[in-house]
N, CA, C and O atoms as CSV, one atom per row, in Angstrom:
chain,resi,resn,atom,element,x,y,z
A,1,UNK,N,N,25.303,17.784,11.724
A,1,UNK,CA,C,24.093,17.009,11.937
A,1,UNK,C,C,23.335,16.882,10.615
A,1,UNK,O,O,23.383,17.850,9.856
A,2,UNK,N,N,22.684,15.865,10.274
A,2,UNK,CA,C,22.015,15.563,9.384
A,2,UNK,C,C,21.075,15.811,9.197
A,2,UNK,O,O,20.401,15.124,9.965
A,3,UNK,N,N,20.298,16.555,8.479
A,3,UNK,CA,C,18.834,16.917,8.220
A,3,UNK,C,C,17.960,16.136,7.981
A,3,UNK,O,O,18.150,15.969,6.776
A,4,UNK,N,N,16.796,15.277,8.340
A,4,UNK,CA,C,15.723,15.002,8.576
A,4,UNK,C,C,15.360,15.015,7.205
A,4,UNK,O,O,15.548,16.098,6.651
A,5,UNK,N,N,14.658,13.656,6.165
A,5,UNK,CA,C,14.651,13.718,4.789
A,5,UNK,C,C,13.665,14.796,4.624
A,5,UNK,O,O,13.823,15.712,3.817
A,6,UNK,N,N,12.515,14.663,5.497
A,6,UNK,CA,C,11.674,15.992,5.153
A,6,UNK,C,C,12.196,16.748,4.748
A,6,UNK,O,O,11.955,17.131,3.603
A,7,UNK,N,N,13.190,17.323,5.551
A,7,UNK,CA,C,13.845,18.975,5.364
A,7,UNK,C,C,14.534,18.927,4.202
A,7,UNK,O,O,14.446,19.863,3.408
A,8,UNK,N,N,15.527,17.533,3.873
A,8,UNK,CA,C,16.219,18.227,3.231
A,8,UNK,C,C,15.871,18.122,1.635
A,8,UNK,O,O,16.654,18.533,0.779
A,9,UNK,N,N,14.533,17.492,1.316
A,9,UNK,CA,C,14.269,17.446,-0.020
A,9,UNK,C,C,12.776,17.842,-0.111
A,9,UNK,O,O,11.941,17.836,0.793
A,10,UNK,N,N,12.614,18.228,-1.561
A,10,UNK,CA,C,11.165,19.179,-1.426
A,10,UNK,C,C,10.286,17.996,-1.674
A,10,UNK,O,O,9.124,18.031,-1.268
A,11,UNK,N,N,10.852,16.715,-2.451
A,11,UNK,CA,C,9.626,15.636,-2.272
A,11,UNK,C,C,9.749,14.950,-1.420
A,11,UNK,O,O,10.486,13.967,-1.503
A,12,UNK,N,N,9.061,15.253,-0.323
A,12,UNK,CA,C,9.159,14.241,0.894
A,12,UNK,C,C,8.159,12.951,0.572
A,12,UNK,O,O,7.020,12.991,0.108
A,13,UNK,N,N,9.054,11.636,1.018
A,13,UNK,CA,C,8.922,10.748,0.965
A,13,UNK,C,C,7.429,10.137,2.032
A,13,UNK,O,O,7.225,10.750,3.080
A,14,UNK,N,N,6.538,9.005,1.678
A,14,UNK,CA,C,5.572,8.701,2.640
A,14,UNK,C,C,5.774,6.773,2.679
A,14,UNK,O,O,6.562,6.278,1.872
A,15,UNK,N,N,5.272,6.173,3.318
A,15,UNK,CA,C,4.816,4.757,2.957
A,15,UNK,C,C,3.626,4.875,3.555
A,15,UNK,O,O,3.139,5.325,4.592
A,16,UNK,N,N,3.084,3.920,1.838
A,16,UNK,CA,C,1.411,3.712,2.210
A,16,UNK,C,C,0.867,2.508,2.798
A,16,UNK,O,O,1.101,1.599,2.001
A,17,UNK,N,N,0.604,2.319,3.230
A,17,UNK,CA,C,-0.663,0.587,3.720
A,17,UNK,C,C,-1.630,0.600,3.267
A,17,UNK,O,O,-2.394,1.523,3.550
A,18,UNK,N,N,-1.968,-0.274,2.492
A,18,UNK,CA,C,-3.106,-0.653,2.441
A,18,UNK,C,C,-3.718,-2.284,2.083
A,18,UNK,O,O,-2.770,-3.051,1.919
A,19,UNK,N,N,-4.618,-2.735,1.982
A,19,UNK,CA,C,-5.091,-3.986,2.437
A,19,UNK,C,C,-5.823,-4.006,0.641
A,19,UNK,O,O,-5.912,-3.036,-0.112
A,20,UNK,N,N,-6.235,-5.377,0.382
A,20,UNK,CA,C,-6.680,-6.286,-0.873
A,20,UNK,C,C,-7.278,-7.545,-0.702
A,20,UNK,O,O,-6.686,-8.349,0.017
A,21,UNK,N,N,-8.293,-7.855,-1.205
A,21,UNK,CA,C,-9.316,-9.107,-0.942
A,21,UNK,C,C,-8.617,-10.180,-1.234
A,21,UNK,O,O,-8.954,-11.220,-0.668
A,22,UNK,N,N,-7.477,-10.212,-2.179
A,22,UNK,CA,C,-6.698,-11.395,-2.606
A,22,UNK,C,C,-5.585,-10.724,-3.838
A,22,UNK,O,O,-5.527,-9.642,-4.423
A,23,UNK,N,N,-4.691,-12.116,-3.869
A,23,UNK,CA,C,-3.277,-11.616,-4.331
A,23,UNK,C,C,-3.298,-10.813,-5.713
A,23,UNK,O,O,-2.408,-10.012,-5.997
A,24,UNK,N,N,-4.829,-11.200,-6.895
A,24,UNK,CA,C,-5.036,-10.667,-8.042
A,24,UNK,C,C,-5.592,-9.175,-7.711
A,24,UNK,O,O,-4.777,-8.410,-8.226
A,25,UNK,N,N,-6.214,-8.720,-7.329
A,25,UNK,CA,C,-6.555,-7.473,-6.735
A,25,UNK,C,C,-5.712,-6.618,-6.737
A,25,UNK,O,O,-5.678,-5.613,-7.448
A,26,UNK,N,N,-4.545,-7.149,-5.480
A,26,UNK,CA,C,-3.780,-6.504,-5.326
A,26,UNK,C,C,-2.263,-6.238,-6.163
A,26,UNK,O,O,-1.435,-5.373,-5.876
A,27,UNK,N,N,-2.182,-7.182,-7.197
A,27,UNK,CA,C,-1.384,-7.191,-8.110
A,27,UNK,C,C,-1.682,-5.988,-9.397
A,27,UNK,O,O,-0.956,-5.241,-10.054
A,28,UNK,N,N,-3.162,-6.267,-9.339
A,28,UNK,CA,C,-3.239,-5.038,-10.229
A,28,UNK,C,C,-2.943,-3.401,-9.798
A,28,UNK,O,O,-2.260,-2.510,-10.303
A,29,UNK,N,N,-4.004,-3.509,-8.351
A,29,UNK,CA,C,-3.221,-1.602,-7.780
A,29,UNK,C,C,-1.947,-1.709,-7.871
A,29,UNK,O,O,-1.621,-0.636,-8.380
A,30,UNK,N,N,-0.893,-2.389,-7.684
A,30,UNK,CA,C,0.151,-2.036,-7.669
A,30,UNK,C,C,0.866,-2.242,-9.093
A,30,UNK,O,O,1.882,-1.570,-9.268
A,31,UNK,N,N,0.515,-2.968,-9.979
A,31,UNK,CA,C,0.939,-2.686,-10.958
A,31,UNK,C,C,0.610,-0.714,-11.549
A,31,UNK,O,O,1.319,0.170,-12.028
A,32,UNK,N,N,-0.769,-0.834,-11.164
A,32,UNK,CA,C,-1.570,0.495,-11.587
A,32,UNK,C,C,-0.850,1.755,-10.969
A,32,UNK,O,O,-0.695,2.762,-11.659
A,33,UNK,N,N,-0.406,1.691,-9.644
A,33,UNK,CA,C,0.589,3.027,-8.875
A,33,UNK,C,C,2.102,2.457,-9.734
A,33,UNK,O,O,2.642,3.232,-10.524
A,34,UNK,N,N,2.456,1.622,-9.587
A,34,UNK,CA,C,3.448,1.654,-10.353
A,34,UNK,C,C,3.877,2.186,-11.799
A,34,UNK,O,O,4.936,2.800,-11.929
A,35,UNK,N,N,3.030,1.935,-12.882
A,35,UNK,CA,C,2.973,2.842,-14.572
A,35,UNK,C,C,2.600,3.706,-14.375
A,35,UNK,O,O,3.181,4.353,-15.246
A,36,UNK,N,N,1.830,4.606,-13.718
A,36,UNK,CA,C,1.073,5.847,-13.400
A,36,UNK,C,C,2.279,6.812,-13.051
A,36,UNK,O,O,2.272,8.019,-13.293
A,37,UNK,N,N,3.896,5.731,-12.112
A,37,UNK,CA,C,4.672,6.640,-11.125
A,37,UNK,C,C,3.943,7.157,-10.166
A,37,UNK,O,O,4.115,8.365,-10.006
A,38,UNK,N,N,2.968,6.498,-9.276
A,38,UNK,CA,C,2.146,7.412,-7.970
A,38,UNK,C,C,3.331,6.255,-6.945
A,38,UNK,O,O,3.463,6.546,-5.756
A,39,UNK,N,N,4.062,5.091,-7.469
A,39,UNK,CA,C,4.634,4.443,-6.473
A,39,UNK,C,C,5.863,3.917,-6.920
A,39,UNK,O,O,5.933,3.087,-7.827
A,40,UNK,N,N,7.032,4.466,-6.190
A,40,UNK,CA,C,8.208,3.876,-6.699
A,40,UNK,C,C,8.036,2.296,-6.591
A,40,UNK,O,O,8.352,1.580,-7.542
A,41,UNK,N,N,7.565,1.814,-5.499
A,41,UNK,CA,C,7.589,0.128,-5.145
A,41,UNK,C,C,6.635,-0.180,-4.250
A,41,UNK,O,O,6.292,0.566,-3.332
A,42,UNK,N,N,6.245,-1.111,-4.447
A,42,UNK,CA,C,5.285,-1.814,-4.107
A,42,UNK,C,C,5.297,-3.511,-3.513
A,42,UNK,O,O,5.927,-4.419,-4.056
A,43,UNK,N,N,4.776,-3.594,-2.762
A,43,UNK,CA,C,5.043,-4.822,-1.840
A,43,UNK,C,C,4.051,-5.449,-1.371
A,43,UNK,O,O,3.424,-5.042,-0.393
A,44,UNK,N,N,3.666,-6.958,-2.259
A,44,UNK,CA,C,2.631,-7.702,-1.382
A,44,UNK,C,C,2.688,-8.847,-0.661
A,44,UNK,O,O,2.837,-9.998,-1.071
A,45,UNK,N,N,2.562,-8.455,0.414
A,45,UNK,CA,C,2.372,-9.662,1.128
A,45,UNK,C,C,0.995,-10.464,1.538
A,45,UNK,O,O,0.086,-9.842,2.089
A,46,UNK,N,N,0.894,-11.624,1.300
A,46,UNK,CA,C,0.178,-12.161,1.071
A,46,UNK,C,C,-0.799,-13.355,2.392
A,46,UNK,O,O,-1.698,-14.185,2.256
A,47,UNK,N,N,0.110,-12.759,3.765
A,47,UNK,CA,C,-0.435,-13.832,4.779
A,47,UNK,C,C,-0.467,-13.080,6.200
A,47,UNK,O,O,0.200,-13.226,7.224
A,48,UNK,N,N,-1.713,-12.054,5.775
A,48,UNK,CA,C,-2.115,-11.573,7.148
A,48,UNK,C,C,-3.191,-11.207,7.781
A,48,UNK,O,O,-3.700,-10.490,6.920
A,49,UNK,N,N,-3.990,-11.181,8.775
A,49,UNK,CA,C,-4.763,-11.414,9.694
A,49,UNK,C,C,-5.789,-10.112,10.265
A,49,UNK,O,O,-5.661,-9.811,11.452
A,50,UNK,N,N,-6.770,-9.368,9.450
A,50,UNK,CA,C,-7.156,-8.053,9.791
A,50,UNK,C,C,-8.629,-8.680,10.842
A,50,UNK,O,O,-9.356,-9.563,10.386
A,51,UNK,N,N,-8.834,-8.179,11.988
A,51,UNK,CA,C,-9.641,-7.901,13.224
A,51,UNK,C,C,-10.416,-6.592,13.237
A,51,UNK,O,O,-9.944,-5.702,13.945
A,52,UNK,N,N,-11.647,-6.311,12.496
A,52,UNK,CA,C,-12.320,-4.791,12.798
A,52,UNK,C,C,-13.695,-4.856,12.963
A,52,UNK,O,O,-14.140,-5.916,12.524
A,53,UNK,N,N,-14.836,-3.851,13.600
A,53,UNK,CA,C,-15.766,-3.832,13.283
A,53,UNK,C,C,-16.238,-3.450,11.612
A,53,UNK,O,O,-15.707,-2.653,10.839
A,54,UNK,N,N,-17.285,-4.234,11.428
A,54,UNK,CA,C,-18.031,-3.209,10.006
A,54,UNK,C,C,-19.536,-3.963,10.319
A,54,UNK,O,O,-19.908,-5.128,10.461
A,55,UNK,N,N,-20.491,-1.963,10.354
A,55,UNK,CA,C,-21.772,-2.481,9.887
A,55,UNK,C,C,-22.306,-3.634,11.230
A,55,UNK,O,O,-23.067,-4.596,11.121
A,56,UNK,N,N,-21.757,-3.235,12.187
A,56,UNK,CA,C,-22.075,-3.543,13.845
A,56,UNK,C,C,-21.415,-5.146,14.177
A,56,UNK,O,O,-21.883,-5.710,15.166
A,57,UNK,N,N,-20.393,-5.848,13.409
A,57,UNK,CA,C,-20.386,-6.829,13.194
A,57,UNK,C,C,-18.443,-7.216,13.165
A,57,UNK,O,O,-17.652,-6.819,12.310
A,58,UNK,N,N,-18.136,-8.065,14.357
A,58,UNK,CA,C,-16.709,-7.740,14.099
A,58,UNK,C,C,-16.263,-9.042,13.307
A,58,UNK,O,O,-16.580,-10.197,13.592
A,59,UNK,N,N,-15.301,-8.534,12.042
A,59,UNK,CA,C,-15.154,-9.436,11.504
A,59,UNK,C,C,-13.503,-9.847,11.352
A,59,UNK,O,O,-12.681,-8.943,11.498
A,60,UNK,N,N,-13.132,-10.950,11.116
A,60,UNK,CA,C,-11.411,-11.563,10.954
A,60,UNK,C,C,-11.370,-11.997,9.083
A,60,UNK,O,O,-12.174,-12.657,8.425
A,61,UNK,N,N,-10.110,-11.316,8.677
A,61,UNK,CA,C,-10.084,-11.629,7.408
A,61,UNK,C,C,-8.704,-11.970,7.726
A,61,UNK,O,O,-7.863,-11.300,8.325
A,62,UNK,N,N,-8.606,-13.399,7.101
A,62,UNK,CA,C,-7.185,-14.005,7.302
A,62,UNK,C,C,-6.768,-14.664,6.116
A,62,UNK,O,O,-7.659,-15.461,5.820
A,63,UNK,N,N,-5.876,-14.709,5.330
A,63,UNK,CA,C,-5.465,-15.740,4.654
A,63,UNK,C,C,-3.971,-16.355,5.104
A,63,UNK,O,O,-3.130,-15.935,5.898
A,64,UNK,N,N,-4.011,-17.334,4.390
A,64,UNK,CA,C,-2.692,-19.108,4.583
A,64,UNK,C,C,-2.095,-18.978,3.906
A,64,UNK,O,O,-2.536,-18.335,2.953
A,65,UNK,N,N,-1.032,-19.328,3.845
A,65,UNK,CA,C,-0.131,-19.373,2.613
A,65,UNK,C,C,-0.297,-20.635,1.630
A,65,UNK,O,O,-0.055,-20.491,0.432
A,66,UNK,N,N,-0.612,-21.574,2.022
A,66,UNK,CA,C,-1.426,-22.089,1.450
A,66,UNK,C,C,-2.724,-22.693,1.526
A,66,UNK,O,O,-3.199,-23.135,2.572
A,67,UNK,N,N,-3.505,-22.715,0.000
A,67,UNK,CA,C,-4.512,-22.990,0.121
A,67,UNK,C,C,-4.920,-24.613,0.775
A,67,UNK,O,O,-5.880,-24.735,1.536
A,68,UNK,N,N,-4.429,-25.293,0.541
A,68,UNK,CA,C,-5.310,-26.451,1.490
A,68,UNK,C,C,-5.438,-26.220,2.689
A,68,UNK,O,O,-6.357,-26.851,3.212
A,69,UNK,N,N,-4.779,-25.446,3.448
A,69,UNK,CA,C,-4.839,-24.985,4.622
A,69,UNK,C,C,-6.598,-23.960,5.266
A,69,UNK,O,O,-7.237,-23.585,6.249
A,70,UNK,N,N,-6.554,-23.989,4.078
A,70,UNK,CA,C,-7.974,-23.130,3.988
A,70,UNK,C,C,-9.203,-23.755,5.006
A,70,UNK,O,O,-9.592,-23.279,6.073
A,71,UNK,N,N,-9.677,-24.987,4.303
A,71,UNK,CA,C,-10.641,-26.188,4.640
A,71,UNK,C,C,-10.560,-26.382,5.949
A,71,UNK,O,O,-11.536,-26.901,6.490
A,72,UNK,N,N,-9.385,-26.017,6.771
A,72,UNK,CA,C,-9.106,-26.999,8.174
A,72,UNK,C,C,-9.468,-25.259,9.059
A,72,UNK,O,O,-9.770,-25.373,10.246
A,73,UNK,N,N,-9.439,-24.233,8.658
A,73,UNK,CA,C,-9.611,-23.430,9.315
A,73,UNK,C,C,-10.984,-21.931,9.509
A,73,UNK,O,O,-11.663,-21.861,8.484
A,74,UNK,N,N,-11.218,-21.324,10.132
A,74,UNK,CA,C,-12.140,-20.789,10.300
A,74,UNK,C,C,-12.068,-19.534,9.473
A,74,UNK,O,O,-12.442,-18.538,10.093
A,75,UNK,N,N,-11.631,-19.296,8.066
A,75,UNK,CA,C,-11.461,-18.513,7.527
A,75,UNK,C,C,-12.768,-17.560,6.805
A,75,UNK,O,O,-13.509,-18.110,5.991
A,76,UNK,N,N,-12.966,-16.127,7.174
A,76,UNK,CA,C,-14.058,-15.510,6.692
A,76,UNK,C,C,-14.100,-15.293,5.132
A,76,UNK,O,O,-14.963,-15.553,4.294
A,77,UNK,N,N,-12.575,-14.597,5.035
A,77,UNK,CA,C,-12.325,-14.252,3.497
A,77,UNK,C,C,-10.714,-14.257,3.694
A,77,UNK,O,O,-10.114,-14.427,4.755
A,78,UNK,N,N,-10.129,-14.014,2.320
A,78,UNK,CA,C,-8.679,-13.629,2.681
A,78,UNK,C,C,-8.178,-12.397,2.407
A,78,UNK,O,O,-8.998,-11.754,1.752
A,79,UNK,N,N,-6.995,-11.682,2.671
A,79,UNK,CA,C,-6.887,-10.404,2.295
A,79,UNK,C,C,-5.149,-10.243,2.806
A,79,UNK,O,O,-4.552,-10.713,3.775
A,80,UNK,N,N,-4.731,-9.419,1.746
A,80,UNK,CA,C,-2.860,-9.489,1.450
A,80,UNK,C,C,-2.770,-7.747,1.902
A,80,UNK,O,O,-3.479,-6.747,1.786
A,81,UNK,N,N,-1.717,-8.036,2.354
A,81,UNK,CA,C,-1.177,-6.385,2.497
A,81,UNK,C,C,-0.414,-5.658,1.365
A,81,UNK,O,O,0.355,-6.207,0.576
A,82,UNK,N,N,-0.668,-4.617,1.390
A,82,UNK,CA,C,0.269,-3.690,0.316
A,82,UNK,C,C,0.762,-2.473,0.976
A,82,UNK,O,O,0.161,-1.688,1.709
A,83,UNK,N,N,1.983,-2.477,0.565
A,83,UNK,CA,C,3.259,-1.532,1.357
A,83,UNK,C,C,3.767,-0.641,-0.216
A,83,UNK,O,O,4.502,-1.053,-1.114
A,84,UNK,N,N,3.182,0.438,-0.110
A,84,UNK,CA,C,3.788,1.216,-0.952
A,84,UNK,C,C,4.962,2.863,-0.993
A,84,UNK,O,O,4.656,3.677,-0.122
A,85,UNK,N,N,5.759,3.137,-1.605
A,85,UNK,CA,C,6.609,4.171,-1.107
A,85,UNK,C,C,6.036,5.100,-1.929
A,85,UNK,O,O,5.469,4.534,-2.863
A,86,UNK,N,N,5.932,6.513,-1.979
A,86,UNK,CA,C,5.534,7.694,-2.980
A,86,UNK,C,C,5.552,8.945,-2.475
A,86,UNK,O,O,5.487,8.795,-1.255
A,87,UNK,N,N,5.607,10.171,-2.746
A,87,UNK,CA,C,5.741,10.967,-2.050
A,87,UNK,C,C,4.121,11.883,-1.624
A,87,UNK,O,O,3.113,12.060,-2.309
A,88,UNK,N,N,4.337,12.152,-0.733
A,88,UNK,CA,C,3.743,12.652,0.227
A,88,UNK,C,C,2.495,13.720,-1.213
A,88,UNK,O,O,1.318,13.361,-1.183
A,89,UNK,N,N,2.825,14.779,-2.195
A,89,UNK,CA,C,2.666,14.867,-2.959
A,89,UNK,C,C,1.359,14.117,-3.756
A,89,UNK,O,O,0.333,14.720,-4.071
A,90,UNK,N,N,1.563,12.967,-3.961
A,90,UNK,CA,C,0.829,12.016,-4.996
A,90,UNK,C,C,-0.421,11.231,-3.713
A,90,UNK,O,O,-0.945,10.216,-4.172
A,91,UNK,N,N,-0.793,11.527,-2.561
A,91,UNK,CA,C,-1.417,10.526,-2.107
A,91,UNK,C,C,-2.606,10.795,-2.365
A,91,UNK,O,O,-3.211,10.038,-3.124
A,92,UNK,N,N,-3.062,11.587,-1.981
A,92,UNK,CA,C,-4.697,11.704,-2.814
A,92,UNK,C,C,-4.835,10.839,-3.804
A,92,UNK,O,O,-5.495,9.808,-3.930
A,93,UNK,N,N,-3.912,11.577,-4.668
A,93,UNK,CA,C,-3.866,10.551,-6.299
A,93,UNK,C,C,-4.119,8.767,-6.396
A,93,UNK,O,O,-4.751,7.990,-7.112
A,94,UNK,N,N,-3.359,8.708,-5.410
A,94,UNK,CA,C,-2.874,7.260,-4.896
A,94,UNK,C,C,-3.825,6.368,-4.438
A,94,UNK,O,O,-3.927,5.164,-4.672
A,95,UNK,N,N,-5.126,7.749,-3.143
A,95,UNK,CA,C,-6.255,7.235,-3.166
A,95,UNK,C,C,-7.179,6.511,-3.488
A,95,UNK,O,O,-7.686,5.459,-3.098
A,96,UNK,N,N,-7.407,7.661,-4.716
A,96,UNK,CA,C,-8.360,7.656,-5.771
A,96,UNK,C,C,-8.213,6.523,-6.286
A,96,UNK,O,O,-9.151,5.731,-6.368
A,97,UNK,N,N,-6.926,6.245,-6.745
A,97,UNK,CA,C,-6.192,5.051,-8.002
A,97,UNK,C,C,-6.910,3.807,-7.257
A,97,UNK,O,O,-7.558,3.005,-7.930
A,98,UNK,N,N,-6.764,3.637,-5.630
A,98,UNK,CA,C,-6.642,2.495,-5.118
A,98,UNK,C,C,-8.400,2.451,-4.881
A,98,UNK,O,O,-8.913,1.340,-5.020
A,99,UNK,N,N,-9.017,3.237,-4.645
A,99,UNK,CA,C,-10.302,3.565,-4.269
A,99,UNK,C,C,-10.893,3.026,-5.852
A,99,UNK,O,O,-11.938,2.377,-5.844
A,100,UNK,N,N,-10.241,3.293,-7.133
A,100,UNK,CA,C,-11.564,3.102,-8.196
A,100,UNK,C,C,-10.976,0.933,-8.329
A,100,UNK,O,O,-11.650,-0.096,-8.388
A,101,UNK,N,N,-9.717,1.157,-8.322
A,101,UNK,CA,C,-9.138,-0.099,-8.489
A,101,UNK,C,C,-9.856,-1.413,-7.519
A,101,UNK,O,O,-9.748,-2.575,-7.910
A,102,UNK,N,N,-10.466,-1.127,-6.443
A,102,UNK,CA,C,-10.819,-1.571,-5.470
A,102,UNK,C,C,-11.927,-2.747,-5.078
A,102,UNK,O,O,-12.869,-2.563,-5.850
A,103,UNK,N,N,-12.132,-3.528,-4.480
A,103,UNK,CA,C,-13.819,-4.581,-4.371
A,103,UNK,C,C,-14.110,-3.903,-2.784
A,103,UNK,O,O,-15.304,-3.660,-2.609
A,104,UNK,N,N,-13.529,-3.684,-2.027
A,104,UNK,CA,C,-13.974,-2.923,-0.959
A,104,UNK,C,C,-14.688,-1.888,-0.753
A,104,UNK,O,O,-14.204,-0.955,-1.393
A,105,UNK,N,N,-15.865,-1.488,-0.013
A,105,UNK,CA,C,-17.073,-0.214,-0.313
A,105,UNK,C,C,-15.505,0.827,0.231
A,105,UNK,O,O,-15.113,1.694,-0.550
A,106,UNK,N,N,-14.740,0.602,1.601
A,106,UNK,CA,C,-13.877,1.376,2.029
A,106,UNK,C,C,-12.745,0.613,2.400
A,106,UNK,O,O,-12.565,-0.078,3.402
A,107,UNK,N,N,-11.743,0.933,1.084
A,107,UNK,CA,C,-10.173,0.239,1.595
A,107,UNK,C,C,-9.285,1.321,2.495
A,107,UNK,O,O,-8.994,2.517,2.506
A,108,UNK,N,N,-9.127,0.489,3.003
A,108,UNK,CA,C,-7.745,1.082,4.025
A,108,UNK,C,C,-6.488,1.478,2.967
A,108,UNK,O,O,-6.087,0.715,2.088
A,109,UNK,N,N,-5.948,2.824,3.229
A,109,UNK,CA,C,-5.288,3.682,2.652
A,109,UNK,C,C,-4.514,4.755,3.546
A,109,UNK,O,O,-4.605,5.979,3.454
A,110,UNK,N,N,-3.722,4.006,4.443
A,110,UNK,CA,C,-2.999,5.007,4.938
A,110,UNK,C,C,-1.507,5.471,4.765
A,110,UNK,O,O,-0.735,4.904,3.991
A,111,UNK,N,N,-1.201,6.431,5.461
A,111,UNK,CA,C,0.297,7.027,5.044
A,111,UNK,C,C,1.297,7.013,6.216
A,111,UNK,O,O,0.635,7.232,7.231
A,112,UNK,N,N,2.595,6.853,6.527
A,112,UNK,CA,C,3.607,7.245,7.155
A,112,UNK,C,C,4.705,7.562,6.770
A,112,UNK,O,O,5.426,6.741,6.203
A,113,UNK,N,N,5.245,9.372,7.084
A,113,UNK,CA,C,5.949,9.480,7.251
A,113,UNK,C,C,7.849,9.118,6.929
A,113,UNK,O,O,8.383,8.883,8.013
A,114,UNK,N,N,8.746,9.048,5.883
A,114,UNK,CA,C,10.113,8.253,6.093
A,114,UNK,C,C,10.743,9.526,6.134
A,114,UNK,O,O,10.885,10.328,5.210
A,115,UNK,N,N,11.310,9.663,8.011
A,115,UNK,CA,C,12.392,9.922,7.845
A,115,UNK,C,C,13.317,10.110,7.783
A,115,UNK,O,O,13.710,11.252,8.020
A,116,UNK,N,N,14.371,8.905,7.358
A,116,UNK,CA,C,15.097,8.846,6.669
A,116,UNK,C,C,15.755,7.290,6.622
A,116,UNK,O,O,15.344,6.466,7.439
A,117,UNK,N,N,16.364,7.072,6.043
A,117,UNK,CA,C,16.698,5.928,5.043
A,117,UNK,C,C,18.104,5.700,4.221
A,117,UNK,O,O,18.857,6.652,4.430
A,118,UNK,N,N,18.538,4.946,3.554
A,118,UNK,CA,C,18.944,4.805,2.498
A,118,UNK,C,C,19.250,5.891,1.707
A,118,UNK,O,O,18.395,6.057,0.837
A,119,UNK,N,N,20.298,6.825,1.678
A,119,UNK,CA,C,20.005,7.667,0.626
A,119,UNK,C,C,19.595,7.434,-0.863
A,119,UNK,O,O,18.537,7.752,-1.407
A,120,UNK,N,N,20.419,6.957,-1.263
A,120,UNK,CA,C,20.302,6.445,-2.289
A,120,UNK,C,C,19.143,5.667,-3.183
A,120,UNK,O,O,18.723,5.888,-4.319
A,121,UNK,N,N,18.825,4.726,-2.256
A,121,UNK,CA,C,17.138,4.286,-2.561
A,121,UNK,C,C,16.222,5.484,-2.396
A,121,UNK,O,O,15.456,5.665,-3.343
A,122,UNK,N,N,16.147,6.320,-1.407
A,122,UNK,CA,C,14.978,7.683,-1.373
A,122,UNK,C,C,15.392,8.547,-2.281
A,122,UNK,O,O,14.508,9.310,-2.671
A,123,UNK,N,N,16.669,8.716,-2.854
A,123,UNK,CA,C,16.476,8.860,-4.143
A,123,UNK,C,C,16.346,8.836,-5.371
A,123,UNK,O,O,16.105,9.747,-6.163
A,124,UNK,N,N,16.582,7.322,-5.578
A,124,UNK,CA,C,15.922,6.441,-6.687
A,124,UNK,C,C,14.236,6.656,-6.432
A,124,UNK,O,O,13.498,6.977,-7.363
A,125,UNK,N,N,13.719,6.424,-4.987
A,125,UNK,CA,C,12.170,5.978,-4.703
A,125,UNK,C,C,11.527,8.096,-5.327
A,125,UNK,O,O,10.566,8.240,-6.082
A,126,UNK,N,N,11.982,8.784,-5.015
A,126,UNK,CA,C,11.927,10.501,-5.582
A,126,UNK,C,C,12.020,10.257,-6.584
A,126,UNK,O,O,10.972,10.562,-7.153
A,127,UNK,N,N,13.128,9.594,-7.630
A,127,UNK,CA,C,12.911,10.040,-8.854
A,127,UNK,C,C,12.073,9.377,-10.046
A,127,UNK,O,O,11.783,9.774,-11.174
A,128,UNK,N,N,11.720,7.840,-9.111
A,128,UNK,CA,C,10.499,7.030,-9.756
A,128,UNK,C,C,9.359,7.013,-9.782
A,128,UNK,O,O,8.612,6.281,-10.432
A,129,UNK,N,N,8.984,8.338,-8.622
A,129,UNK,CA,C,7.992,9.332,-8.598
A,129,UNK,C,C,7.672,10.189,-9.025
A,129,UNK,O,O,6.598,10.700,-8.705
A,130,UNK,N,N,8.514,10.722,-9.967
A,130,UNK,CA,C,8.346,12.033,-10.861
A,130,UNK,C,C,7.282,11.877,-11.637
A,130,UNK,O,O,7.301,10.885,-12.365
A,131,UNK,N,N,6.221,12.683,-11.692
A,131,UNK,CA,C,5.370,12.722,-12.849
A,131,UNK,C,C,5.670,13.888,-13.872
A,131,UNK,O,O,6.590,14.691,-13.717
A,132,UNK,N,N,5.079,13.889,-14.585
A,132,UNK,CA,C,5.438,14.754,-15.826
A,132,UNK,C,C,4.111,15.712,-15.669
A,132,UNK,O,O,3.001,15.271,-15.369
A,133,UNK,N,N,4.388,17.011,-15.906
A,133,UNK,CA,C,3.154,17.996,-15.104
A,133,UNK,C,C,2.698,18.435,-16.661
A,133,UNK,O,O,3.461,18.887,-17.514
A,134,UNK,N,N,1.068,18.154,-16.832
A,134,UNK,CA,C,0.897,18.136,-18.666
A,134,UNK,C,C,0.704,20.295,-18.493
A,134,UNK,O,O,0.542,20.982,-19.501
């Protein structure tokens, strides 16, 4: 039987979510987890639809894939997703990075769990995570 990536490696693997006001925003955190190594890879997508309260007030942040599409619809603001891999290890870090990088008072920053996958990629995505301990 196969061990569960948790178990069988000491850097356990996570994927992060988190959300960006628009595609420049979010090009930079992820450039920024990326040179740092807080993220083997990084992924934006750019056409999706967040529904929440804030500040007693429920609001829809949607963007189009494209912009003329904008004008014809009831759009508040827009906002792209970001899918990042890193280990479990670095998320605080990852936080912070995305928290100072940020236009949001509170970005969404969460974690799940991989386990398991690809060997081979989780251990390319482990070793593009290595930081160097000063």
């Amino acid at each position: 039987m196969t061990k569960p990536i948790a178990e069988a490696n000491d850097a356990e693997l996570v994927v992060g979510l988190s959300t960006a006001s628009n595609n420049e925003e979010a090009q930079a955190i992820a450039e920024h987890l990326v040179k740092e190594r807080l993220a083997a890879c990084v992924q934006i997508i750019p056409a999706i639809q967040s529904i929440y309260e804030w500040k007693g007030t429920i609001e829809a942040r949607t963007v189009t894939p494209h912009r003329h599409c904008l004008q014809h619809s009831q759009v508040k603001s827009s906002e792209v997703l970001i899918i990042m891999k890193t280990q479990r290890a670095h998320t605080q870090a990852v936080v912070q990075a995305i928290k100072a990088k940020h236009s949001y008072d509170v970005p969404e920053v969460v974690f799940t769990d991989v386990v398991d996958g690809n060997a081979d990629y989780l251990k390319w995505a482990r070793d593009a995570t290595q930081r160097s301990v000063a």
